[in-house]
C-alpha positions in Angstrom: 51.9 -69.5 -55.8 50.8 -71.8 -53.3 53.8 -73.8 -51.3 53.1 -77.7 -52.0 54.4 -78.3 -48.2 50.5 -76.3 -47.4 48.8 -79.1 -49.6 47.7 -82.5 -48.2 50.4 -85.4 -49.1 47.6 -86.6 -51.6 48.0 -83.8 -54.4 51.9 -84.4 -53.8 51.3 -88.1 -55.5 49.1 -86.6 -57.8 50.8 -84.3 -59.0 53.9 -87.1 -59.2 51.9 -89.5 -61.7 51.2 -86.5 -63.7 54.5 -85.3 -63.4 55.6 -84.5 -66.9 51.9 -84.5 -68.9 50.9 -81.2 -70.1 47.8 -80.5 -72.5 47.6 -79.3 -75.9 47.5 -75.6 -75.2 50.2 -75.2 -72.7 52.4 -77.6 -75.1 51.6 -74.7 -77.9 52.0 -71.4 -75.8 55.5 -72.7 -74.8 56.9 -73.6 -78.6 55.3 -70.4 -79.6 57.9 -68.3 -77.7 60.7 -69.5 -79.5 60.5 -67.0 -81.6 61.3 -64.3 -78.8 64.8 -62.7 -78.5 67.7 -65.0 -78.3 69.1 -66.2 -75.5 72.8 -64.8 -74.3 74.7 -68.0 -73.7 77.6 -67.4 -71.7 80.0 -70.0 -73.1 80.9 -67.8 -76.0 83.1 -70.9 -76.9 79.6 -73.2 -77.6 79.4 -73.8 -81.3 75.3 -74.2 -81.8 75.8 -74.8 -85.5 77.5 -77.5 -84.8 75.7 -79.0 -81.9 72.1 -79.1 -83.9 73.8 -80.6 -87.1 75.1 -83.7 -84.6 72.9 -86.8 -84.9 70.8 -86.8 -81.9 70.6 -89.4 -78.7 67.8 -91.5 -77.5 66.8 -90.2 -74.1 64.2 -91.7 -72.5 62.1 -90.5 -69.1 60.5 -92.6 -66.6 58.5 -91.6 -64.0 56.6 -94.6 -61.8 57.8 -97.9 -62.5 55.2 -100.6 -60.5 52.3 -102.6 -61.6 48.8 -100.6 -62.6 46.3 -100.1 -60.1 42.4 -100.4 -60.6 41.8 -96.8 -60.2 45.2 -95.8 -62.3 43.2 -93.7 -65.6 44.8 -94.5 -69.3 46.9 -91.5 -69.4 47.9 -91.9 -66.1 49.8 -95.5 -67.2 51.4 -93.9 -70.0 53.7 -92.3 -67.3 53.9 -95.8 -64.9 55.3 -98.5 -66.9 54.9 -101.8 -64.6 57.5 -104.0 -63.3 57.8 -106.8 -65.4 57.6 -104.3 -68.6 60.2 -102.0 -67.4 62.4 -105.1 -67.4 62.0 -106.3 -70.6 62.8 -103.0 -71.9 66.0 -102.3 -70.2 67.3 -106.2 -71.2 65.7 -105.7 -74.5 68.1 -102.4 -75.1 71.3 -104.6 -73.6 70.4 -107.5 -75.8 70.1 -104.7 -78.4 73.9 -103.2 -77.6 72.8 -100.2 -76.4 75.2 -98.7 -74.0 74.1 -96.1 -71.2 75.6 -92.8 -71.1 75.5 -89.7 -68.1 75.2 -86.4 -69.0 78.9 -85.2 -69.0 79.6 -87.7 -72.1 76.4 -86.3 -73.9 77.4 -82.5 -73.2 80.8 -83.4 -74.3 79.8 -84.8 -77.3 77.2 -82.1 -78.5 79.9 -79.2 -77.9 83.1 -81.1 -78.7 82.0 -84.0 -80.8 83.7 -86.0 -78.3 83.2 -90.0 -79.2 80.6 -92.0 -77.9 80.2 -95.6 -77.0 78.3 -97.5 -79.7 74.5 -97.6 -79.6 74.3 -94.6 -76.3 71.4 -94.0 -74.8 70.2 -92.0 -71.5 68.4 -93.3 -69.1 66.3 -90.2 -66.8 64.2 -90.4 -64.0 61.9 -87.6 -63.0 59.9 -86.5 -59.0 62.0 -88.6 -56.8 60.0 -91.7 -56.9 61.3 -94.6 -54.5 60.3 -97.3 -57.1 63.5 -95.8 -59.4 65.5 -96.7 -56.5 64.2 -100.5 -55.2 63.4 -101.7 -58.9 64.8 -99.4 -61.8 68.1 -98.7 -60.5 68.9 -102.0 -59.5 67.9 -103.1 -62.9 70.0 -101.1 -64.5 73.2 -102.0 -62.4 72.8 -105.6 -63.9 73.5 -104.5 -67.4 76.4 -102.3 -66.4 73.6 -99.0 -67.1 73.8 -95.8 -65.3 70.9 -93.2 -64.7 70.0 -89.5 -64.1 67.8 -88.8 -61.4 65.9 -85.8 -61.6 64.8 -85.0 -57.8 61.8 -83.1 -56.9 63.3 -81.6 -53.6 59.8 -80.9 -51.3 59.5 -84.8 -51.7 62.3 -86.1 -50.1 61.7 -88.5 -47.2 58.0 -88.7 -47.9 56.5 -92.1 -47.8 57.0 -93.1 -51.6 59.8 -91.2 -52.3 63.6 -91.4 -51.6 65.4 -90.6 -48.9 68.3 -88.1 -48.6 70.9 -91.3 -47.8 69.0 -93.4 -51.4 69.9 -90.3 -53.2 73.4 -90.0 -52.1 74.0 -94.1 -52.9 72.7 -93.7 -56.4 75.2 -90.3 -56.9 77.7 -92.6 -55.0 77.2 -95.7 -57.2 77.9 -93.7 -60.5 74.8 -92.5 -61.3 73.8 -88.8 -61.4 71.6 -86.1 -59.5 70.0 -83.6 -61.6 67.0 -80.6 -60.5 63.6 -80.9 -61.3 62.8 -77.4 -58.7 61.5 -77.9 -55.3 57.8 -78.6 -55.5 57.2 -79.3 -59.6 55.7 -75.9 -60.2 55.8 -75.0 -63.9 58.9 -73.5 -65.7 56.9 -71.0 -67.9 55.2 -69.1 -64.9 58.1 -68.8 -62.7 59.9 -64.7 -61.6 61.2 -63.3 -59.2 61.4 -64.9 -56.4 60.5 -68.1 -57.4 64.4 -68.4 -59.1 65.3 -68.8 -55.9 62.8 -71.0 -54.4 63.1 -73.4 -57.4 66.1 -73.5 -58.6 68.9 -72.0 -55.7 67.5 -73.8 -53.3 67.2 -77.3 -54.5 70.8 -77.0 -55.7 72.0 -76.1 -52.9 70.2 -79.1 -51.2 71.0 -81.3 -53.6 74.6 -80.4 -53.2 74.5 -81.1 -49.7 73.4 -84.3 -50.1 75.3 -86.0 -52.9 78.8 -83.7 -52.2 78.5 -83.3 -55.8 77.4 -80.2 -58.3 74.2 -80.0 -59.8 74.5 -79.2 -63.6 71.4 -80.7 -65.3 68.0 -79.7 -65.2 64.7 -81.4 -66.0 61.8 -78.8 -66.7 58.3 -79.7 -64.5 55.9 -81.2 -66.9 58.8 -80.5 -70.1 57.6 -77.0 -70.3 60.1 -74.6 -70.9 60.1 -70.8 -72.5 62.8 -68.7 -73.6 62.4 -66.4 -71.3 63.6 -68.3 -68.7 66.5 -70.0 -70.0 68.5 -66.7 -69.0 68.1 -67.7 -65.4 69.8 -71.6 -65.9 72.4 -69.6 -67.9 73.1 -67.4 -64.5 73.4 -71.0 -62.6 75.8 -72.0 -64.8 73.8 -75.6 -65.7 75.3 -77.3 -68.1 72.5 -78.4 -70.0 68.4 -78.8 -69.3 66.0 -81.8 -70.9 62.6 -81.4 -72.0 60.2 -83.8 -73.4 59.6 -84.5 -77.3 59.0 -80.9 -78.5 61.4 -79.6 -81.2 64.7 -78.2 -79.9 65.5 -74.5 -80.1 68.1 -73.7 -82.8 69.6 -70.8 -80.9 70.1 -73.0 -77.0 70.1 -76.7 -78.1 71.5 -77.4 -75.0 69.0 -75.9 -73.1 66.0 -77.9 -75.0 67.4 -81.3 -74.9 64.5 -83.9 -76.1 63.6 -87.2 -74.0 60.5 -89.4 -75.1 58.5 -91.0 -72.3 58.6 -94.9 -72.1 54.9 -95.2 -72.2 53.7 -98.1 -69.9 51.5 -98.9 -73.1 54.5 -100.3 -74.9 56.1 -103.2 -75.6 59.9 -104.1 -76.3 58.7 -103.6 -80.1 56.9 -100.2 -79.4 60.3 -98.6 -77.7 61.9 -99.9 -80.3 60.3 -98.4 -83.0 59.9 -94.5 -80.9 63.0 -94.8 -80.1 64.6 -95.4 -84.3 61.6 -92.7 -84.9 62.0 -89.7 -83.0 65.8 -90.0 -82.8 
């Protein structure tokens, strides 16, 4: 594996646009092991049954939020949804009576059936991107909705990304700090050392930061494999989110879904994924 701090700045923001695509066969390796041996969950009191027979909630992941650029490629915009878009969508959801929930309340509510507000919905944020602090958060605060920011830890204080003292006013503000590993390397290929490298050590950073634990985890490009789920069980997080794939039966909370709010879509299009897939 080779360190992201050893690359030029350039593949960083690369590597941040692309952040959660993956292609076909990577997408089809990863569901495949699912059928691998089950994963020891260590909250013997966690009642799976239960949890995948409660109705699901929208999650939805953003990545970029600012206007296209001429050299931006078409499946590049589905991850950068531009500013005067992203603002219809979050007033269209309020308009809408949707009502924003954080993690705790959805983790609660999968393994206690605790109630929810009417209408929740999660908003998450993936790779530390300083546009989710100077346009989505702010956008969100005016309809009373709260985030989860998943931060890629090797970008923090880079030009374009947040700064340690943005990250601790969003955690500070009532919104919450999540993982997503130190330099976005892929879930599926990670051992031995690299537990420690991209998961220990961005906690622990994280922690510093916010003066808050780190429970959730968002999985680099929404890979995941069974395999490694042991390794989030050992770190005790609470719960880990994915993209759209289907959810393993046996660690629900491990496999949480999210759709991305394509910067192809309208108010109507967001509308209709959003009544579909959940």
């Amino acid at each position: 594996m080779v360190p992201l701090l050893r690359l030029p700045l350039l593949l960083l923001i690369v590597s941040a646009v692309i952040a959660c695509k993956s292609n076909p066969q990577d997408k089809a390796a990863t569901i495949s092991k699912t059928t691998a041996k089950p994963t020891v969950i260590r909250d013997k009191q966690i009642d799976i049954v239960a949890i995948m027979k409660r109705k699901q909630v929208p999650v939805l992941c953003y990545h970029q939020i600012r206007n296209w650029r001429a050299n931006d490629s078409k499946s590049a915009k589905d991850d950068i949804v531009q500013i005067a878009a992203f603002k219809e969508h979050i007033k269209m959801l309020a308009d809408s009576g949707y009502h924003s929930i954080l993690p705790d309340q959805l983790y609660d509510y999968l393994t206690a059936g605790t109630p929810l507000p009417g209408k929740p919905i999660m908003f998450t944020f993936d790779d530390t991107d300083l546009d989710q602090f100077t346009i989505a958060a702010p956008e969100l605060k005016k309809y009373g909705f709260k985030g989860l920011y998943f931060i890629m830890t090797v970008s923090i204080g880079r030009p374009k990304y947040m700064s340690k003292a943005q990250i601790k006013q969003l955690s500070d503000e009532g919104n919450v700090i999540g993982s997503h590993t130190w330099d976005h390397q892929q879930f599926t290929k990670l051992s031995g050392k690299d537990w420690e490298i991209q998961l220990d050590k961005p906690t622990k950073k994280l922690e510093e930061i916010t003066g808050k634990p780190v429970k959730y985890f968002a999985y680099p490009f929404g890979l995941w494999n069974v395999e490694g789920l042991p390794e989030l069980h050992k770190r005790d997080f609470k719960a880990a989110f994915q993209l759209s794939t289907k959810r393993y039966d046996k660690d629900p909370l491990m496999t949480i879904r999210r759709i991305i709010d394509s910067g192809h879509w309208n108010s109507k299009n967001l509308m209709g994924n959003i009544k579909r897939d959940f």
